[in-house]
Phi, psi and omega in degrees: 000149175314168176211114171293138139227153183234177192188145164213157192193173197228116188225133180311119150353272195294026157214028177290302154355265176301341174284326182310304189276002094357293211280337187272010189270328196301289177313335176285330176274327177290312187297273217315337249223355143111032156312132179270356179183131181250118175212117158258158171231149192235119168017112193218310176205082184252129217257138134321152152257151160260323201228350159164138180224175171335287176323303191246010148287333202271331190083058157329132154265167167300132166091032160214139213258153201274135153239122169265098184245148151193156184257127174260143164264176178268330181185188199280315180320316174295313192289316164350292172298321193293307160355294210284325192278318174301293151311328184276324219271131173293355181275338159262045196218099185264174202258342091203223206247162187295169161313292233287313198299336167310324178274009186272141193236158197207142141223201184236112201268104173269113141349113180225025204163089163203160210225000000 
């Protein structure tokens, strides 16, 4: 069954931009190296919580908007390979990473229900 990985983060209005264009380098490198789909999204109707959320897993500030992304694999093993390959392309290795990426939460998912 497919395998995920996911990711949400909280990225600054004025660096929104520059994530973007991060997230279309991402896809390019993830699709080669044999992803089967690649997606970022960016916050549209993401809710405050009282006891948890979107918002307050990442600790959103004022003046930044939820990007919720994730790649799917054929299994946990391809994600493995694709990863590995993906950590080696000299095209992800920035020189270094914003703040705001420390608050980004992330794991690896098994498919148990898809349609």
């Amino acid at each position: 069954m497919t395998y995920v990985d996911g990711f949400v983060l909280a990225v600054p209005d004025a660096e929104f931009e520059e994530y973007r264009k991060s997230a279309e380098l991402g896809k390019t490198v993830w699709m080669e190296h044999g992803a089967l789909s690649y997606v970022e999204a960016k916050a549209d109707d993401v809710p405050e919580g009282e006891v948890t959320s979107f918002p307050m897993a990442v600790k959103r500030q004022e003046g930044e908007t939820i990007v919720f992304s994730y790649v799917t694999y054929r299994s946990r093993a391809h994600r493995d390979e694709v990863m590995k390959k993906v950590m080696a392309d000299p095209r992800m290795k920035p020189d270094s990473m914003p703040p705001y990426m420390k608050r980004m939460i992330y794991g690896g998912f098994q498919v148990f229900v898809e349609a």
